[in-house]
N, C-alpha and C positions, 0 to 999 in steps of 0.2 A: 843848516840855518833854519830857525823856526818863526814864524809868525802867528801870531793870534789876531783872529779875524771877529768882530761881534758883531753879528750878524742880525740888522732889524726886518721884522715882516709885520708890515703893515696891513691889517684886516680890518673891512668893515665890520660894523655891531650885526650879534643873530636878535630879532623880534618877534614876538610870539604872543598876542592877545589871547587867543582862545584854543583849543583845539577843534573844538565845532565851530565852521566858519558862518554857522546859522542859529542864531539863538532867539528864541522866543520870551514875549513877555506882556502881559496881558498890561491893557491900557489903565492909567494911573497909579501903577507901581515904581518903583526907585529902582534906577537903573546903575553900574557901577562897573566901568568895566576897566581893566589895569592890563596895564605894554610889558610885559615882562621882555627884559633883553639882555646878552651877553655882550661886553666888552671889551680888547683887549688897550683901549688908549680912553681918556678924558672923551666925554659925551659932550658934544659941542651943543648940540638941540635938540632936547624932543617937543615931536608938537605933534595934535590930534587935529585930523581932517572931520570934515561930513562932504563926503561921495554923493550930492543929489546934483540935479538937475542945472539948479542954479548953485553954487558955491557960497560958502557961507565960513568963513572962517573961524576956529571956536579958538579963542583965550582961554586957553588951556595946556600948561606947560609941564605938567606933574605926571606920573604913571599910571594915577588914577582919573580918568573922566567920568563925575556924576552925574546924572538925570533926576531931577526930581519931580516926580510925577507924571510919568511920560505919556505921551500923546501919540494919537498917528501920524503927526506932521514927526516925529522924529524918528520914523524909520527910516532906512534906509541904510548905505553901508559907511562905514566909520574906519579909519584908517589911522593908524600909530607908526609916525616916521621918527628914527632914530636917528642921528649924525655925530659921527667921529673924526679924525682926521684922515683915516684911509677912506671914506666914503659914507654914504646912506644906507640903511637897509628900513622896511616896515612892512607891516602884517594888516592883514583887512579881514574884517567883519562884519556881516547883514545882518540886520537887528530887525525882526518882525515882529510889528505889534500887536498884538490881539485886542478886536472888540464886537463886540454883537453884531449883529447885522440892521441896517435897515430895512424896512420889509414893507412892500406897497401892492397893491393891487389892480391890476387891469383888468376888464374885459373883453372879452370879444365875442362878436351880436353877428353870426353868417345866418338870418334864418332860426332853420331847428335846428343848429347846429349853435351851439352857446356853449366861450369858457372861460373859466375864472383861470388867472393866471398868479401865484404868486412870488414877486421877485424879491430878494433877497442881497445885499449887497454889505459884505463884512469880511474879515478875515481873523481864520482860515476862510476861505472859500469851498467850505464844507458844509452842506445844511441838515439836519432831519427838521420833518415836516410833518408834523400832525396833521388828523381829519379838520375837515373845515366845517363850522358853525353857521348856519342858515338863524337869523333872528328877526321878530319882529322892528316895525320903527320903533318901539318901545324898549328894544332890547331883551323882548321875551324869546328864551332859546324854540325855537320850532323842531327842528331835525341836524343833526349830524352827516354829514356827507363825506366818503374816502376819497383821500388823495391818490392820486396815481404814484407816488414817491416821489415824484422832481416839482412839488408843488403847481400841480396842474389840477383843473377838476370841470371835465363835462357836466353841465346840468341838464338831468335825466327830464324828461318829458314823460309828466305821467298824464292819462288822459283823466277829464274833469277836473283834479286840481291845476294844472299848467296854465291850462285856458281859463280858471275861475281866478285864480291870483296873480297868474303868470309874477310867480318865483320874484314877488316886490319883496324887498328888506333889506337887509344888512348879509352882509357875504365876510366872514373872520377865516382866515388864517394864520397858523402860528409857526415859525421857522427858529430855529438855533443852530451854531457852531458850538457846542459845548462852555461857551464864552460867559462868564457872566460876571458883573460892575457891582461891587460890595454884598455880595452872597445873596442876590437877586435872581427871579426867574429868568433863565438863559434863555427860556423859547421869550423871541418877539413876534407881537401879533401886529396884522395888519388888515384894514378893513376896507369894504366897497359897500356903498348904497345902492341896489337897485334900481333903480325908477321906472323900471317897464310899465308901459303908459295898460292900466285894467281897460280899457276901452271900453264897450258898453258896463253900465252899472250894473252889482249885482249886493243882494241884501246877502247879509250877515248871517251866521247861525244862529245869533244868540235871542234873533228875534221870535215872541211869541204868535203863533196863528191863531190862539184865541185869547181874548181880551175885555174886558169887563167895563159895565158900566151902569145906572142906577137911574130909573126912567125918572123924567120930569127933573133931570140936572142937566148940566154939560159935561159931555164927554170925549174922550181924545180915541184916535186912532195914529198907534206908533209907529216908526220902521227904523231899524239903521239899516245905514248903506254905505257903499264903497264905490265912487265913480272917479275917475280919473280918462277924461278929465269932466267937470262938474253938471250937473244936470242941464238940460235945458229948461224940462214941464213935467210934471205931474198931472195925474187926474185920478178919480179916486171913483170907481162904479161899482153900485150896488144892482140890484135885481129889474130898479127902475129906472135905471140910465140916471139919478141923480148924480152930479157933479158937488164935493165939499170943496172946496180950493180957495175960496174965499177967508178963510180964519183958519189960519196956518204959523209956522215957525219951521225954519228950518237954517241949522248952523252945526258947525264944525265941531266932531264929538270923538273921543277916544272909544271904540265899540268894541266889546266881545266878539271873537272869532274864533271859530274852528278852522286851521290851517294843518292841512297832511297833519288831523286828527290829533292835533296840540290845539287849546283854547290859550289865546294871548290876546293882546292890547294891539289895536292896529288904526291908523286912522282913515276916518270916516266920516260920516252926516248922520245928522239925525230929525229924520222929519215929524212935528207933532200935527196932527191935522183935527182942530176941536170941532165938535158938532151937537149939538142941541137933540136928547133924546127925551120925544114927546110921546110916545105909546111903546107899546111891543111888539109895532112889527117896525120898527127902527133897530131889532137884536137881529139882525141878519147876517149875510156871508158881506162881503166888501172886498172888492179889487184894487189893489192899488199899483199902478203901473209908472214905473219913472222911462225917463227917455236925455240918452244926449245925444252927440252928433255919430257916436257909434253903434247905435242900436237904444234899443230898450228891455226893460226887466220887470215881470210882474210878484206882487206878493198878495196870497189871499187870506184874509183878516175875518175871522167869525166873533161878532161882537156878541158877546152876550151877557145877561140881568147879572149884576153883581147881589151876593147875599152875605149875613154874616158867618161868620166862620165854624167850622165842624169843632166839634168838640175833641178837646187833645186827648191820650191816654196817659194814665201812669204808669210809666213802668217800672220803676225801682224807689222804693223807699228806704229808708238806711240808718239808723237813731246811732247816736252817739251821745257823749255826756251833757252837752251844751247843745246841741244842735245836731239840723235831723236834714243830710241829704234826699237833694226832690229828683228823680229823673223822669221827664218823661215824652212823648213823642206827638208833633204835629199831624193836624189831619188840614184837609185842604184852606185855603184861604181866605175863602171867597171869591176872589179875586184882586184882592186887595193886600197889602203888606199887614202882615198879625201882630201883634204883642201879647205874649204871653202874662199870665199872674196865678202867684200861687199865694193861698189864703187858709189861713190856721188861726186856730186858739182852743185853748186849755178846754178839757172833755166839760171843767164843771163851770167855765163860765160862757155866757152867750153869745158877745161880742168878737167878731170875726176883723182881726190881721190881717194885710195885703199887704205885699208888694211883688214889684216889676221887676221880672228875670234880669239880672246882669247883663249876660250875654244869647241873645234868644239862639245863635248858631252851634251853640253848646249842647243846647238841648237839658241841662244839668245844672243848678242852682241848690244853694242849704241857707234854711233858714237857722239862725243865729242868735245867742241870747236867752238860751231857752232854759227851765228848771231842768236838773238833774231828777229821775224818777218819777217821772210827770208824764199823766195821759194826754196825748193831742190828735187833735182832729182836722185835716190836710186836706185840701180841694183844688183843684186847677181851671181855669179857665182863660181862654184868648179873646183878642176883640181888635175890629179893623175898624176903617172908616163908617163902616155899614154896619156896625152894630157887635154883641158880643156873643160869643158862644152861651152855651149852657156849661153849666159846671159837671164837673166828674163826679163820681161817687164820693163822699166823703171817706177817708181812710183812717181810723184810728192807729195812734202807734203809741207806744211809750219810749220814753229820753233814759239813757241806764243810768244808774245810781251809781255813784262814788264806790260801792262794795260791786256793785256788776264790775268794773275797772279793777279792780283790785283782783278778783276773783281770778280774771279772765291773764291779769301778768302773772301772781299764783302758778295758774297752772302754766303757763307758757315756760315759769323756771324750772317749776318741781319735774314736768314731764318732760317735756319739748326739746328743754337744753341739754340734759344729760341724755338722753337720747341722741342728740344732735353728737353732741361730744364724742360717745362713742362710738359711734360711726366713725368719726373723722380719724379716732385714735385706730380702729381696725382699717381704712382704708390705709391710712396711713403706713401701718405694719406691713399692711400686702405689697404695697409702694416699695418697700424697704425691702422688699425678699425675705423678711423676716420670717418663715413657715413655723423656726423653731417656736417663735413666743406667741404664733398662732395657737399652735397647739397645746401650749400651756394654757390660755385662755378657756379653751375647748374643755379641756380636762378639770380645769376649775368649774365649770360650769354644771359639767356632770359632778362633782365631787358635791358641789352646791346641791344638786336636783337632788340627790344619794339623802344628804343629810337632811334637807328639810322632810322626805319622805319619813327618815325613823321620826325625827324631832315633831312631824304632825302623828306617830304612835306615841309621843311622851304627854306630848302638850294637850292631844285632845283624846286622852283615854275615853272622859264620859260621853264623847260623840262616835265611837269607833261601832261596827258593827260587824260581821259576818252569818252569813248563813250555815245552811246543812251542807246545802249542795257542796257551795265552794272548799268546806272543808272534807267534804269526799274527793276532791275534786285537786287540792292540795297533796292528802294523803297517797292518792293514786300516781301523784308526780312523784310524791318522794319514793315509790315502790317502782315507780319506771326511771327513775333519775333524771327526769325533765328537767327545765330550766326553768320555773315558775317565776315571775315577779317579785320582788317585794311587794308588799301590800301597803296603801298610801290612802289614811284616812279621809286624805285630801278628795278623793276620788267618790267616797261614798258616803258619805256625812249624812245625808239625805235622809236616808231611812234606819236610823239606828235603833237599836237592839239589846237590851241592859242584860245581863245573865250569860248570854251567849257564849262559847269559846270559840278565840280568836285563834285561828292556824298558819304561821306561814310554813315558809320550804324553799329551802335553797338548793341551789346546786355546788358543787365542791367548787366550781368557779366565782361562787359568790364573794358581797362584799363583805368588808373587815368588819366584824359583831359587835356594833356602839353599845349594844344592851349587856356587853358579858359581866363588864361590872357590877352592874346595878342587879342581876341575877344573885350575888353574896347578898346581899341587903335587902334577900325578902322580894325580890322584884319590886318595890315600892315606890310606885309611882306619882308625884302631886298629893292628891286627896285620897286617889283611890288605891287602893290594895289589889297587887294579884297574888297567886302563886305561881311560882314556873313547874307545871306536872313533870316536867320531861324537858328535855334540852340533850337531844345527842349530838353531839361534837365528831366531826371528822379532823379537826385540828383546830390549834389555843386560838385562831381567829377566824372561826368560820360560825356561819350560825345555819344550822340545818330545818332546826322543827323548834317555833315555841306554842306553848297551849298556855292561854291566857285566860284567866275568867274573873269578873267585875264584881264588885259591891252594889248596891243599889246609886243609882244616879242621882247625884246632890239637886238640891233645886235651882233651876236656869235665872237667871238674871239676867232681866230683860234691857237691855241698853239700845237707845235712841238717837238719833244722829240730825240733827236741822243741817238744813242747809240755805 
């Protein structure tokens, strides 16, 4: 007896999100993540958890759960439960989000013991750490300082600066996790102010020790300075214990400073202290001592007669078609701020053109406006509150002509370019490994030198010459089989010779005989007639010995060339 049995097994669903149960993704990106699951009955429910802290339920019933634009508030781990009628199954996932770090700065002040700290707070929780930026209050960069690598940085004590500035400014560091928000700088920076209190005051670099001024006027004595915290008294001694104190100004000024040998913007005072100069012996030395509750600081000031200013030089003049570059170089001031002018006009009329340099930091200024091929005559001089210099030598120059311009592009194509050319085309070849068409180059060259040599025997018969000697001298090669030259009118033009016989001489290695033709035909050359005495042949192209001899030399025509 038989029975059939059908037999159900009831299995939960398998689910599977990811196979990395840790997946990254940098913040404001779309996030997408799908439940993959196997079944063997009807799915009664899927649904998608968030695993934080506090629970939060997501309406979300599909395979797929979106994120758009994710944040770090939506990290954490995320979970996909399946349900069937044998049971539940679901898979879980950490989702890290990526984004920069915040980055902030502490100090710490133990003494001489000082450090910058910089902290960093992002994920990954990974940082590199650049040097750190020492800057003025102004922002002007001063020095660079190395990080230890975990963004730490002792500040060095150097003696005289430490104690003159004590290390006031801005303290930058910059950190990254490789992280970065719409293809922006990954390193962020973070900053600290300074304020270490400079205690007694001290002046500035940028102040001058001597200083000017103009008897029978009123005159100032300057200073900047740096005191933190702010003066209490001033006094100002010269030779006779006089005190100035009385007709003063003194207010908050952004001052020049030399700082660990960087000049920047730093803040500071600026004291003006005016005084009444009646003779000459008011141009004296002057002390001026500031004082606050930490001490005090002296500066000593040599006042002396202001005059007008030295005479500048010229040092480059430069003519072009319209106008004619001026360079040329300050002499002292007086003591006073200069202004430069330079002064022209045409050689044939009298009346002298000024004007004031553009830029007197330049040093360099062109007068403008001017005739093409035209003489002019160029002078300089400065002038301050006290008066003007003398002028410079007068400089004659001429402006070039429209054919000077022409001339000068002329030659720039006819020589310059194809010169330039070729070079490029033979660098070019060597670039290429090219030897073979080097050397065809090469051989063209000589083949060229070859034929202008006979073609200056064709073309300039009636300037050709030779002597005795060298036709002994020849003769004596061809009887020892030497290797003589060709002979190149080119070479001796100079001293010619009418009647003469001309000899050369080859060797059996010589080149191919451009004259054998024109040997049928009388040797007849141009105007002038030879005869060939002799011509022995060692083979149909070789040219061993010719003996050449002249008509009288037609009359020279003299031709002249302007330019």
């Amino acid at each position: 007896m038989e029975r059939t049995v059908q037999l159900y097994v009831f299995m939960p669903p398998i689910v599977l999100i990811s196979l990395n149960k840790t997946m990254g993704i940098a913040e404001g990106e779309d996030l997408t993540l799908y439940c993959n699951y196997s079944s063997n009955h009807e799915v009664k429910e899927l649904k998608w958890e968030k695993m934080f802290l506090y629970e939060s339920p997501l309406d979300e019933r599909s395979q797929y759960l979106n994120i758009k634009s994710i944040n770090r508030q939506h990290a954490g781990k995320y979970r996909c439960t399946v349900t069937n009628m044998a049971g539940s199954a679901s898979d879980i996932v950490t989702i890290e989000v990526y984004y920069p770090p915040t980055v902030q700065v502490t100090f710490e002040d133990r003494g001489n013991y000082r450090q910058l700290n910089c902290s960093a707070n992002g994920v990954p929780d990974r940082y590199i750490f650049t040097q750190w930026e020492h800057r003025s209050d102004y922002y002007d960069l001063i020095r660079y300082l190395p990080d230890d690598g975990n963004g730490k940085l002792i500040l060095p004590n150097i003696p005289g600066e430490t104690d003159r500035h004590h290390d006031r400014g801005f303290y930058i560091c910059h950190a990254s996790n490789n992280v970065s928000l719409n293809s922006s700088n990954s390193f962020i920076r973070g900053e600290f102010f300074s304020k270490h209190k400079v205690r007694k005051p001290y002046f500035v670099s940028s102040n001058n020790n001597t200083q000017y001024g103009i008897k029978g006027q009123d005159g100032n004595l300057t200073v900047d300075f740096v005191s933190f915290p702010e003066i209490t008294n001033f006094t100002v001694i010269d030779g006779d214990m006089k005190h100035y104190t009385d007709n003063y100004t003194l207010e908050t000024w952004r001052v020049m400073d030399k700082v660990y040998n960087k000049t920047v913007i730093v803040n500071g005072s600026r004291l003006v202290i005016s005084m009444n100069i009646r003779n000459e012996n008011d141009f004296r030395s002057y002390t001026i001592k500031l004082s606050n509750r930490f001490g005090s600081a002296n500066f000593n000031i040599s006042l002396r007669s202001a005059s007008c200013p030295e005479t500048p030089e010229i040092m480059m003049i430069k003519p072009n078609e319209n106008k004619i570059t001026v360079q040329w170089r300050e002499r002292f001031n007086g003591g006073f701020p200069q202004s430069v002018f330079i002064q022209y006009r045409r050689r044939d009329v009298q009346y002298w053109n000024e004007m004031p340099v553009s830029d007197p930091g330049m040093h360099s200024d062109y007068i403008d406006g001017l005739t093409p091929g035209t003489e002019y005559l160029i002078r300089v001089y400065s002038k301050n509150m006290k008066g003007a210099s003398n002028f410079t030598d007068m400089k004659l120059i001429r402006t070039e002509s429209a054919e000077d311009s022409n001339n000068k592009t002329l030659v720039f194509l006819v020589f310059v370019v194809p010169f330039l050319i070729a070079i490029g085309v033979l660098y070019w070849q060597y670039q290429m490994g090219n030897l073979k068409a080097l050397e065809r180059i090469s051989s063209t060259f000589k083949v060229l030198y070859f034929k202008v040599g006979v073609g200056a025997v064709e073309n300039n018969v009636y300037e050709m010459q030779n002597n005795v000697q060298q036709n002994g001298v020849a003769q004596n090669a061809v009887a020892q089989n030497l290797d003589v030259p060709i002979y190149s009118s080119i070479d001796r033009r100079a001293n010619l010779t009418i009647g003469q016989t001309v000899s050369y001489s080859t060797t059996p290695k010589r080149k191919k005989n451009l004259l054998e033709k024109r040997q049928n035909n009388g040797a007849s050359v141009g105007e002038a007639s030879g005869t060939v005495n002799s011509a022995i042949k060692k083979g149909p192209d070789r040219l061993s010995y010719i003996e050449v001899s002249f008509e009288p030399k037609p009359k020279r025509i003299q031709v002249s060339h302007s330019w």
